[in-house]
N, CA, C and O atoms as CSV, one atom per row, in Angstrom:
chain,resi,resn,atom,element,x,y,z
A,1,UNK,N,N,104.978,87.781,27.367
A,1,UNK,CA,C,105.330,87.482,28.740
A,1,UNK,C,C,105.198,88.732,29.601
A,1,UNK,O,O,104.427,88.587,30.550
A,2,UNK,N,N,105.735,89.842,29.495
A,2,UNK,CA,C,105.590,91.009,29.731
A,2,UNK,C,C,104.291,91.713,29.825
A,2,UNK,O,O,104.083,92.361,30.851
A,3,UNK,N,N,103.513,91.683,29.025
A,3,UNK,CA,C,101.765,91.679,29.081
A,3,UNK,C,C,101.250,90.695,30.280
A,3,UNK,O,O,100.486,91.185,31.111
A,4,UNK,N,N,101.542,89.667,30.371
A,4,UNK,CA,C,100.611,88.385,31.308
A,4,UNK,C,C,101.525,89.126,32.744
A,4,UNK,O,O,100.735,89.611,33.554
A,5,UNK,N,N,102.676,89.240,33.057
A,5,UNK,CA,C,103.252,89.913,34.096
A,5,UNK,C,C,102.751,91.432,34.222
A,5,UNK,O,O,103.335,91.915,35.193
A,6,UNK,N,N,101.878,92.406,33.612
A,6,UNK,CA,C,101.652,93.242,33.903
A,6,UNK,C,C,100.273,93.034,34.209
A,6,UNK,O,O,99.848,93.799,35.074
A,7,UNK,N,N,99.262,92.022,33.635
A,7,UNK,CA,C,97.627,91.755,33.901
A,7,UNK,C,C,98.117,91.332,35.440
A,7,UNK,O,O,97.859,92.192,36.281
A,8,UNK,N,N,98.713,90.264,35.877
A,8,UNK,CA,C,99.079,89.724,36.957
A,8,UNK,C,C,98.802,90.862,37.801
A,8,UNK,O,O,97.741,91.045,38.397
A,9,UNK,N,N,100.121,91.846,37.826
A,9,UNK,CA,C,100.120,93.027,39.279
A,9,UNK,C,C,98.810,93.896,38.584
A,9,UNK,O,O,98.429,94.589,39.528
A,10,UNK,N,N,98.064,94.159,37.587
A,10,UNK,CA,C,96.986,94.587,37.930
A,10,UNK,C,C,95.971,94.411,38.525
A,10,UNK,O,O,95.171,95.301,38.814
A,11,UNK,N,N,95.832,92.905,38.864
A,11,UNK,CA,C,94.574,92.118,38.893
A,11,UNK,C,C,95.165,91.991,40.345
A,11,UNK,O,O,94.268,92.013,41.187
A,12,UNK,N,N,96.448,91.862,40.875
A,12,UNK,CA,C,96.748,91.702,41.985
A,12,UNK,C,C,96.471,93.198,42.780
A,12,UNK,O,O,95.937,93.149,43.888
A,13,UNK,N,N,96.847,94.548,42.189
A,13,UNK,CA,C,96.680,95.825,43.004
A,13,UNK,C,C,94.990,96.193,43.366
A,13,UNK,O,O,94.605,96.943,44.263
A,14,UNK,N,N,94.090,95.392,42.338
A,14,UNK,CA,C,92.573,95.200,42.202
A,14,UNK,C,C,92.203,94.762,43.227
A,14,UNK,O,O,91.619,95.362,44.129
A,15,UNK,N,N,92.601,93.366,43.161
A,15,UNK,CA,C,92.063,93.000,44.586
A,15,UNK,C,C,92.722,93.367,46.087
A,15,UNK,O,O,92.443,92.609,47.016
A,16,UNK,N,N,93.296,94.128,46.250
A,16,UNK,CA,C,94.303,94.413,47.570
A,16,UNK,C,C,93.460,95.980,47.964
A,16,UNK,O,O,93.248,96.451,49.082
A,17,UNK,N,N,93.027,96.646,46.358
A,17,UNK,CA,C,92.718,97.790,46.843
A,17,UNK,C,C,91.466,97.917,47.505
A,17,UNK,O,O,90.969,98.813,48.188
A,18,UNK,N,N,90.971,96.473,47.026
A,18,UNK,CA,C,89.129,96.172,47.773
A,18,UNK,C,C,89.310,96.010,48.978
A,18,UNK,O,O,88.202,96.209,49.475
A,19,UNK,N,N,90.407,95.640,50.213
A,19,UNK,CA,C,90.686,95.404,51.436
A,19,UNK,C,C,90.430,96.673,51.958
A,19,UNK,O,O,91.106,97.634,51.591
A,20,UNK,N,N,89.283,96.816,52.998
A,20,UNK,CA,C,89.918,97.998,53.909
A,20,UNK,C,C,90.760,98.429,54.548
A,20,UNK,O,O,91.527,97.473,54.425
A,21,UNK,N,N,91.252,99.063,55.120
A,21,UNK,CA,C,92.063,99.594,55.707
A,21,UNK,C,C,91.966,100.060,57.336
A,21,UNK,O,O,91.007,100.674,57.804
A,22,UNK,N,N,92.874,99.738,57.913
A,22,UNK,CA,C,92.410,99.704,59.419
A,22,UNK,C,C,93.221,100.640,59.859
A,22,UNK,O,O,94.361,100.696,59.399
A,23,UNK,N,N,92.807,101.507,60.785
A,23,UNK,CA,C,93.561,102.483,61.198
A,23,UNK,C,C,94.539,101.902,62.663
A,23,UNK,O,O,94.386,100.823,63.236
A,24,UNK,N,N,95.440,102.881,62.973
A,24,UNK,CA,C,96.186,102.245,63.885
A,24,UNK,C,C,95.797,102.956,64.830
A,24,UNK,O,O,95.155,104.004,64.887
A,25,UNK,N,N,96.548,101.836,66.070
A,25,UNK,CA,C,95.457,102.302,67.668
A,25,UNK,C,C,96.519,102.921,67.843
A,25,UNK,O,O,97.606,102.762,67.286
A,26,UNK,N,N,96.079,103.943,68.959
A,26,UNK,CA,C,96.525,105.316,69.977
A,26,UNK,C,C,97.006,103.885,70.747
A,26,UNK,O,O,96.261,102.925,70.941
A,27,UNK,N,N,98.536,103.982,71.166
A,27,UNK,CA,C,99.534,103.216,72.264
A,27,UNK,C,C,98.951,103.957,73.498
A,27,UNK,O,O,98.612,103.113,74.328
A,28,UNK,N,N,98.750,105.002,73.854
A,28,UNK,CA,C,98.376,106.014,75.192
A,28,UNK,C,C,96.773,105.598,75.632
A,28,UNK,O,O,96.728,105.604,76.862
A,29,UNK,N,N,95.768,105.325,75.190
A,29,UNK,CA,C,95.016,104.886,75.220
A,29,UNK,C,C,94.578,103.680,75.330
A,29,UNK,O,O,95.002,102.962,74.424
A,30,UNK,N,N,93.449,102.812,76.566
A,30,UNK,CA,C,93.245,101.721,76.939
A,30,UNK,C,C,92.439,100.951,75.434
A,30,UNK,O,O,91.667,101.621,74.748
A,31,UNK,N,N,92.739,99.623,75.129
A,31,UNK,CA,C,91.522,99.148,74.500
A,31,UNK,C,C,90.653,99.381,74.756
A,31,UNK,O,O,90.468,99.449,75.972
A,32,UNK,N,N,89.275,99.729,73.680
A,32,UNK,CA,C,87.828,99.063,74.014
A,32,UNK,C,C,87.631,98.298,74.546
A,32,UNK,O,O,87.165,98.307,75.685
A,33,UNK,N,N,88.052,96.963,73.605
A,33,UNK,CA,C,87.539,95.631,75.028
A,33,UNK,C,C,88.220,95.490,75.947
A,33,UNK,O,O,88.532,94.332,76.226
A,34,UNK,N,N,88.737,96.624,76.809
A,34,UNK,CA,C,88.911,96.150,77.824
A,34,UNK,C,C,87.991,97.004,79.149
A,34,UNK,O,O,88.153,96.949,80.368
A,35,UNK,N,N,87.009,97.769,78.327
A,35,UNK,CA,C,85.633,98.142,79.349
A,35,UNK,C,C,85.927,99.259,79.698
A,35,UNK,O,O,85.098,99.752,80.462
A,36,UNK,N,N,87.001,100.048,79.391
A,36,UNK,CA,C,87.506,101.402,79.803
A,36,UNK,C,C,86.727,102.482,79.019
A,36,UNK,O,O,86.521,103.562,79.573
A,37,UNK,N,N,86.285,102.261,77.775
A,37,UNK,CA,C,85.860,103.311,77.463
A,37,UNK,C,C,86.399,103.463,76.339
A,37,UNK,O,O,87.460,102.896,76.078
A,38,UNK,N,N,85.685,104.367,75.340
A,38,UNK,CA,C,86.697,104.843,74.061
A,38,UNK,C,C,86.983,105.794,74.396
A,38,UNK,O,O,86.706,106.389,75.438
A,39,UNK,N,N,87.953,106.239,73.028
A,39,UNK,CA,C,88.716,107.708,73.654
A,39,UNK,C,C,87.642,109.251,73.063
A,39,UNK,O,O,87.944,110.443,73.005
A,40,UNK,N,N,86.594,108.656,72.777
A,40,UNK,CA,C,86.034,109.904,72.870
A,40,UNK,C,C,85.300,110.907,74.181
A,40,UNK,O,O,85.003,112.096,74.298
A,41,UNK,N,N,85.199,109.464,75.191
A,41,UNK,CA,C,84.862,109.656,76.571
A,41,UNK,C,C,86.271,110.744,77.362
A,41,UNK,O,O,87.496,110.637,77.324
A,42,UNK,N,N,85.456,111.623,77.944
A,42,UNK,CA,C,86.390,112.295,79.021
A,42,UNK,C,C,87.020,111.660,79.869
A,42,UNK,O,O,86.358,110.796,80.443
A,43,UNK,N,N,88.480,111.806,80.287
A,43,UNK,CA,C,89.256,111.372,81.294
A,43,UNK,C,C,88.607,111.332,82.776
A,43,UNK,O,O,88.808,110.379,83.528
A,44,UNK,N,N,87.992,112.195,83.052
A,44,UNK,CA,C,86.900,112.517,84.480
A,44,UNK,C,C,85.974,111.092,84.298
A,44,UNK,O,O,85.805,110.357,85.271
A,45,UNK,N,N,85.519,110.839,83.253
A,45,UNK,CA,C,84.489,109.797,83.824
A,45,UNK,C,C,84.942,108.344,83.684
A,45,UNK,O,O,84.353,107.412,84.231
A,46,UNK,N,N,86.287,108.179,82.734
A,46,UNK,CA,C,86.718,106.679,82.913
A,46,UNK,C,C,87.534,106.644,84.180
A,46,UNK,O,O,87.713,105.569,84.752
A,47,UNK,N,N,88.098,107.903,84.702
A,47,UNK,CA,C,88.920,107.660,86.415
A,47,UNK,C,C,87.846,107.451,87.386
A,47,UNK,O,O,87.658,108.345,88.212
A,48,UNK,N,N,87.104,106.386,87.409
A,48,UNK,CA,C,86.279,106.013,88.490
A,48,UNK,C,C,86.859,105.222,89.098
A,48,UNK,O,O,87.466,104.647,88.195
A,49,UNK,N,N,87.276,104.500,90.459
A,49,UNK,CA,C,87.622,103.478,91.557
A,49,UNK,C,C,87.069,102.171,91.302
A,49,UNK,O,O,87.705,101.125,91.429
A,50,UNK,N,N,85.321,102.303,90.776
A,50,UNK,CA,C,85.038,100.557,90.315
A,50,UNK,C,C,85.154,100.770,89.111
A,50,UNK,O,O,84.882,99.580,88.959
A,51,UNK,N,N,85.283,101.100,88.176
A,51,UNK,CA,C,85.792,101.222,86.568
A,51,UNK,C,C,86.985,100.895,86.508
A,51,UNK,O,O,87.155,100.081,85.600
A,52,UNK,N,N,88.278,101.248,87.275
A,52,UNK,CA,C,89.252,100.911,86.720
A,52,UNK,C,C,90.226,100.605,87.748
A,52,UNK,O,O,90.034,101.131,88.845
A,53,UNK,N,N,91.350,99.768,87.585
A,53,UNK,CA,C,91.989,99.119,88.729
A,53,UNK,C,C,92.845,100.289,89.232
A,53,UNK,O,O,93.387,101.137,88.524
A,54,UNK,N,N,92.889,100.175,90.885
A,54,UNK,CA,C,94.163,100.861,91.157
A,54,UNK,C,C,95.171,100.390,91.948
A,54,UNK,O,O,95.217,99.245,92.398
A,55,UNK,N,N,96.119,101.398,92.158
A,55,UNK,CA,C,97.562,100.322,93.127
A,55,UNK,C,C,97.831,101.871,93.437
A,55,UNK,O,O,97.642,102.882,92.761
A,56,UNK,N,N,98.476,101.607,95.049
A,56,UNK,CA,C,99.588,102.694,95.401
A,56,UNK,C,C,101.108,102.910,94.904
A,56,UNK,O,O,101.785,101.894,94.748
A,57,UNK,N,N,101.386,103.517,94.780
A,57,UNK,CA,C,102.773,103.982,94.594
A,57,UNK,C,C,103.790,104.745,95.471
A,57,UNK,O,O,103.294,105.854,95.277
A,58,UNK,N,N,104.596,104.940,96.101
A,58,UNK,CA,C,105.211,105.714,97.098
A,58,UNK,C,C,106.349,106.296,96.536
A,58,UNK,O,O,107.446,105.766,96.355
A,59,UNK,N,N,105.912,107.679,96.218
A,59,UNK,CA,C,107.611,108.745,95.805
A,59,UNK,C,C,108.093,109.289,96.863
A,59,UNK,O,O,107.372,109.809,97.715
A,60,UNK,N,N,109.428,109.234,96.939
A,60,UNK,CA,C,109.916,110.036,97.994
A,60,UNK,C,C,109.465,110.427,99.301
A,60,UNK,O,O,109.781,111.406,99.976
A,61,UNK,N,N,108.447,109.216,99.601
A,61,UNK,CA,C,107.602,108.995,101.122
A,61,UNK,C,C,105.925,109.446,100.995
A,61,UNK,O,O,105.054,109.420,101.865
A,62,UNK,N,N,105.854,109.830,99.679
A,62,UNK,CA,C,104.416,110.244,99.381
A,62,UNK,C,C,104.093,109.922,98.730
A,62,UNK,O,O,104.543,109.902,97.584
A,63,UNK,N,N,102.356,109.157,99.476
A,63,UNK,CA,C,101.929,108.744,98.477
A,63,UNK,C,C,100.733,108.803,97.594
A,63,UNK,O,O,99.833,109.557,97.963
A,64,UNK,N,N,100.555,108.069,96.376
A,64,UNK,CA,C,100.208,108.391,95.250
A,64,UNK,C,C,99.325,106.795,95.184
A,64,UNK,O,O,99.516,105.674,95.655
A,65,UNK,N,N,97.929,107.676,94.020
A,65,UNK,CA,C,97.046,106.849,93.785
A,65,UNK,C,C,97.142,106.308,92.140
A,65,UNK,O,O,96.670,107.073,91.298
A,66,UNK,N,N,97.898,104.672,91.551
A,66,UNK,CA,C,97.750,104.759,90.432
A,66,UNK,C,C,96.212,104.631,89.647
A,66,UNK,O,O,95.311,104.103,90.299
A,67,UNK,N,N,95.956,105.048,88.439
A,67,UNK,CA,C,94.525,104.520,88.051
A,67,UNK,C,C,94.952,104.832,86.636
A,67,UNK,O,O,95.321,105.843,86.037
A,68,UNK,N,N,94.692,103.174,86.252
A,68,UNK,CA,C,94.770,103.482,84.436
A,68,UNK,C,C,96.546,104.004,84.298
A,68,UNK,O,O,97.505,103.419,84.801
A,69,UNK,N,N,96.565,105.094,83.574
A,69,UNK,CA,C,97.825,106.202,83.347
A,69,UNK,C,C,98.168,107.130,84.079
A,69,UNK,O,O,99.088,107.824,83.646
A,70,UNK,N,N,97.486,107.546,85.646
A,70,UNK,CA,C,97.454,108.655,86.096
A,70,UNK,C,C,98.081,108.521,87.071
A,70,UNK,O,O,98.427,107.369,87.333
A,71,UNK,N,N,98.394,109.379,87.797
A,71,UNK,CA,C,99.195,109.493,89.464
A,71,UNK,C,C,97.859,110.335,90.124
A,71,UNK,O,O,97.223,110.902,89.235
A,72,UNK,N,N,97.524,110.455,90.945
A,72,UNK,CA,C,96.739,111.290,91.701
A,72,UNK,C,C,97.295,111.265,93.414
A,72,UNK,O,O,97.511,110.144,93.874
A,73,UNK,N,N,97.428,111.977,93.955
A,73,UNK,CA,C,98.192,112.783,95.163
A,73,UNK,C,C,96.668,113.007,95.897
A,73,UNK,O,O,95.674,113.559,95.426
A,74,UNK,N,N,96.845,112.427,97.108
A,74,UNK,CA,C,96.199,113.571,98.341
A,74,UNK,C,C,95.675,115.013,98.283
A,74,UNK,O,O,96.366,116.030,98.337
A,75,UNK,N,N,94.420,114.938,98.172
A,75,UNK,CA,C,93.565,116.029,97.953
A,75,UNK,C,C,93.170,116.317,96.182
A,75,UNK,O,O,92.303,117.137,95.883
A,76,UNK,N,N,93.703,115.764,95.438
A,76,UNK,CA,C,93.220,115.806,94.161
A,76,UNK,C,C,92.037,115.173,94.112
A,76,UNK,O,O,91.855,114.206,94.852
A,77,UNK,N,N,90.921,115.663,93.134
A,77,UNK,CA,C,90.070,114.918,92.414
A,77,UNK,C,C,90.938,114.141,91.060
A,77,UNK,O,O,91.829,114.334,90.233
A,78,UNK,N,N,89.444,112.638,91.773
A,78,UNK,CA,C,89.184,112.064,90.785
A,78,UNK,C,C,88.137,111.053,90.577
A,78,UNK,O,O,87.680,110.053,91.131
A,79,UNK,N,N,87.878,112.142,88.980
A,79,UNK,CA,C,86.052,111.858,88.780
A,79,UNK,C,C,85.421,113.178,89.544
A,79,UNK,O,O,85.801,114.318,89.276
A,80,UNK,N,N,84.524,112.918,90.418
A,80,UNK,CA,C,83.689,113.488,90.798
A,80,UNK,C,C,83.968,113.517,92.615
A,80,UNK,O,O,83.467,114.091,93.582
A,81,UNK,N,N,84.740,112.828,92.438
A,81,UNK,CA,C,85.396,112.403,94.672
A,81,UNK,C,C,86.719,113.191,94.210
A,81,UNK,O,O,87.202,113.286,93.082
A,82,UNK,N,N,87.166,113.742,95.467
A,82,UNK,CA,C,88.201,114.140,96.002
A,82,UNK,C,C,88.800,113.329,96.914
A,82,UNK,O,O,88.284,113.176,98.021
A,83,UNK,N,N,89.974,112.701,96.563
A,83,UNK,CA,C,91.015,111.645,97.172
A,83,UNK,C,C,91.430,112.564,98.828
A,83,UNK,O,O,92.113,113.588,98.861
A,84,UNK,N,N,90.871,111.936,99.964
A,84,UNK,CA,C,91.256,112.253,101.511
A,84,UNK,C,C,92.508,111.632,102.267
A,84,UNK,O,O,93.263,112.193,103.061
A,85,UNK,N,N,92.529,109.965,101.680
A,85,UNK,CA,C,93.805,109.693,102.032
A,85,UNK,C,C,93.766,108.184,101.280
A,85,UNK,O,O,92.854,107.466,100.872
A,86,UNK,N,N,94.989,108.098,101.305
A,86,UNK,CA,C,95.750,106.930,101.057
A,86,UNK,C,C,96.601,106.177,101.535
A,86,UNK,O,O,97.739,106.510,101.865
A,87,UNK,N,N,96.028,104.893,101.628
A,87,UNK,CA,C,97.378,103.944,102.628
A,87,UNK,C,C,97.814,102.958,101.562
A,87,UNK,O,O,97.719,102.961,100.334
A,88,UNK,N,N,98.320,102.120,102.440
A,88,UNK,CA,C,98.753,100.887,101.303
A,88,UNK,C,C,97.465,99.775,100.826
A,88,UNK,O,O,97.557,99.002,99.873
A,89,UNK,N,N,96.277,99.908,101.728
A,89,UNK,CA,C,95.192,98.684,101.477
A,89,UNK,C,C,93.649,99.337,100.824
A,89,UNK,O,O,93.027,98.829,99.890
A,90,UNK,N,N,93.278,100.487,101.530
A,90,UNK,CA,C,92.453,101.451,100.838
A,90,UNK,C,C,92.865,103.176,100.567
A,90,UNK,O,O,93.829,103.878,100.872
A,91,UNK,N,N,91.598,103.397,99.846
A,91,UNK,CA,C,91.780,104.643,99.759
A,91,UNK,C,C,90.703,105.377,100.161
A,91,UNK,O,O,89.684,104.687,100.142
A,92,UNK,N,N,90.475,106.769,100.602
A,92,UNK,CA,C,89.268,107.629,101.245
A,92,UNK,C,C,88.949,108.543,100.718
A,92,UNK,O,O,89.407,109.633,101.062
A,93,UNK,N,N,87.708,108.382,99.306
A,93,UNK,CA,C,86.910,109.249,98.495
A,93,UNK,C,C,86.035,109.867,99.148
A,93,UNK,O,O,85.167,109.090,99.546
A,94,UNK,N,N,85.760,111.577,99.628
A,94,UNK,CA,C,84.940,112.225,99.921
A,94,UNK,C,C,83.853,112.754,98.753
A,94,UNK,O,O,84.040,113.797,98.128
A,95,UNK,N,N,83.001,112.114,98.605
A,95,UNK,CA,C,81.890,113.191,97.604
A,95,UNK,C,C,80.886,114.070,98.399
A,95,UNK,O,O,79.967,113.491,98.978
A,96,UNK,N,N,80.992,115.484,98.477
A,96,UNK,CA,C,80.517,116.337,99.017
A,96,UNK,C,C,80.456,115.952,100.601
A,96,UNK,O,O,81.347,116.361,101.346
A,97,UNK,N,N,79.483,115.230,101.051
A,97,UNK,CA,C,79.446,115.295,102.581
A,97,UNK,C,C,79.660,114.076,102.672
A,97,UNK,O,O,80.051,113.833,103.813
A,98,UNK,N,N,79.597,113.078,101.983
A,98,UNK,CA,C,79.682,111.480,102.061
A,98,UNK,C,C,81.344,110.928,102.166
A,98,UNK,O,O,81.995,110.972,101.123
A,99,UNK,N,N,81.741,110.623,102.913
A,99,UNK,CA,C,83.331,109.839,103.068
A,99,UNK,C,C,83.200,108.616,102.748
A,99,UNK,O,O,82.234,108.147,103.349
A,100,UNK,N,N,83.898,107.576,101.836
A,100,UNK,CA,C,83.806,106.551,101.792
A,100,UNK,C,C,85.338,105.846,101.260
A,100,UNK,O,O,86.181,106.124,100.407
A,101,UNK,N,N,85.167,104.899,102.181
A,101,UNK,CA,C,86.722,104.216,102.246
A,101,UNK,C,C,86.649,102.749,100.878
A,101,UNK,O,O,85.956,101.789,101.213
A,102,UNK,N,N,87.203,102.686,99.755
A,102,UNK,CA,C,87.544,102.010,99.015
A,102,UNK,C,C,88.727,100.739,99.104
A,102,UNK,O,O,89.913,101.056,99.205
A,103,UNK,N,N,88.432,99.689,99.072
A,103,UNK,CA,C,89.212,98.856,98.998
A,103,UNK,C,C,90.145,98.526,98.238
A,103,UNK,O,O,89.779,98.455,97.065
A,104,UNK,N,N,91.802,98.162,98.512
A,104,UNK,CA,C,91.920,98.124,96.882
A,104,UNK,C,C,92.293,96.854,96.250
A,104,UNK,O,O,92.373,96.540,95.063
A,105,UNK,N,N,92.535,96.092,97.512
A,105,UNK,CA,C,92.248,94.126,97.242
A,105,UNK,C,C,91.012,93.682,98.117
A,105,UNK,O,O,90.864,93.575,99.334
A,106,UNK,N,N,90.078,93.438,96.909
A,106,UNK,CA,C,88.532,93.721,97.545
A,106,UNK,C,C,88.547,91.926,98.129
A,106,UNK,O,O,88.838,91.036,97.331
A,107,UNK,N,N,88.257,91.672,99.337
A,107,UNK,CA,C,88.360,90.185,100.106
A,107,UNK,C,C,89.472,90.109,100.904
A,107,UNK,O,O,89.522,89.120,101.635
A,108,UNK,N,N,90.492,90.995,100.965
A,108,UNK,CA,C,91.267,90.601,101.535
A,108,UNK,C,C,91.536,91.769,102.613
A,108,UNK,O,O,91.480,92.982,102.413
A,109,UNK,N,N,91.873,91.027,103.921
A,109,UNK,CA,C,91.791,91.514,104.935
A,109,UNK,C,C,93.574,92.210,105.758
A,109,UNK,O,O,94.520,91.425,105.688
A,110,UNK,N,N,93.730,93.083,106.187
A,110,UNK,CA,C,94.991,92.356,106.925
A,110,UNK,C,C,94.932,93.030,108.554
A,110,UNK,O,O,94.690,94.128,109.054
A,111,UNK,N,N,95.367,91.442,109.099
A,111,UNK,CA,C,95.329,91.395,110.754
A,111,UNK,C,C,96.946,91.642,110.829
A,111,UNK,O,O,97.865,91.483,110.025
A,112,UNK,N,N,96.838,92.195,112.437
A,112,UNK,CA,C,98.025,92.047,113.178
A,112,UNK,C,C,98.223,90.641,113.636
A,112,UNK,O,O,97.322,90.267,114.387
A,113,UNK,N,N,99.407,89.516,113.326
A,113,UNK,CA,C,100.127,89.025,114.267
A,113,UNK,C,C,100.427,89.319,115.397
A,113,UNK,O,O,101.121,90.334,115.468
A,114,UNK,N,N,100.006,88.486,117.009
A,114,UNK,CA,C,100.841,88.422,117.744
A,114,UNK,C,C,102.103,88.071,117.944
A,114,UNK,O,O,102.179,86.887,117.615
A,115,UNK,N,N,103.470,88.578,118.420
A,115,UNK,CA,C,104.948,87.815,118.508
A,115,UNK,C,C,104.364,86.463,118.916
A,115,UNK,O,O,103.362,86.461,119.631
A,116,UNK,N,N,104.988,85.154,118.461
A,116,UNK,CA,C,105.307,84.133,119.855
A,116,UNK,C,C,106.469,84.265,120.412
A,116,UNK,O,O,107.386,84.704,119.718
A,117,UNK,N,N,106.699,83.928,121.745
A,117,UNK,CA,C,107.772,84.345,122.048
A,117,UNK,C,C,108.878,82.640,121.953
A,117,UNK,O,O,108.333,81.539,121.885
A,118,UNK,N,N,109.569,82.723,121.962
A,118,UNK,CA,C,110.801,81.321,121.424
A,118,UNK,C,C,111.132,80.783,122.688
A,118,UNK,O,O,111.103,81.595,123.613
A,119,UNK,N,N,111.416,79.708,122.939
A,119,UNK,CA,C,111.676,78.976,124.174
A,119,UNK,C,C,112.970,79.219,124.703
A,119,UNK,O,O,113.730,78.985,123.764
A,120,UNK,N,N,113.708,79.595,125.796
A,120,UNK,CA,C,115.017,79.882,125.864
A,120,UNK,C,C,115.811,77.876,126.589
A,120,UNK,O,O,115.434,77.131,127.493
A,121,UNK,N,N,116.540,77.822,125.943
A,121,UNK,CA,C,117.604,76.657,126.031
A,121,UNK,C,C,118.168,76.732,127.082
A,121,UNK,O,O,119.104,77.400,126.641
A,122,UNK,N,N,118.431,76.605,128.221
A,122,UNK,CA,C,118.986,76.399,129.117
A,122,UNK,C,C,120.730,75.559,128.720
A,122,UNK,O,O,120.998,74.575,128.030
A,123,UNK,N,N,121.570,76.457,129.488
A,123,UNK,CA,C,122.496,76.341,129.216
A,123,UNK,C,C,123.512,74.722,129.636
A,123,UNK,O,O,124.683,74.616,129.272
């Protein structure tokens, strides 16, 4: 009995040891499939504006460009543009002499409302 229970976990450690082995993913790092890039690529070239989504952030009245994991501030590069300004709807990448204003909800517009003014009730 002892023999057939020891062929068992041999024949069982046999076949388990034929499984490869998968390494575990970097948590700090984007998936592959998700078009970002692997991590052997430099940080400079996956922080591009159409490569990767961004959103504003506002600290302490200043504000900040998110992308991916990063914060980027007014007047920092990123990528190859230097960030000029930031509002809440776009942002303004200078590359060398070229200014160009980025969208950051691409279709969507925003207008001013006129007040209407309310009817007064007569007393």
């Amino acid at each position: 009995m002892k023999s057939y229970i020891n062929g068992v976990l041999l024949g069982l450690s046999l076949v388990c040891s034929g499984a490869p082995a998968q390494g575990l993913r970097d948590p700090t790092l984007a998936p592959v499939a998700a078009g970002l890039g692997s991590a052997a690529e430099p940080a400079e070239k996956l922080a591009t504006p159409e490569s990767a989504g961004m959103t504003v952030i506002i600290r302490q009245g200043q504000a900040f460009l998110a992308s991916g994991n990063r914060l980027y501030a007014r007047g920092q590069k990123m990528g190859k543009a230097r960030i000029e300004r930031i509002s809440e709807t776009e942002v303004w990448l200078r590359e060398g002499a070229v200014l160009r204003k980025v969208p950051l909800f691409a279709g969507i517009q925003r207008n001013v409302v006129a007040s209407q003014k309310s009817p007064t009730v007569a007393p």
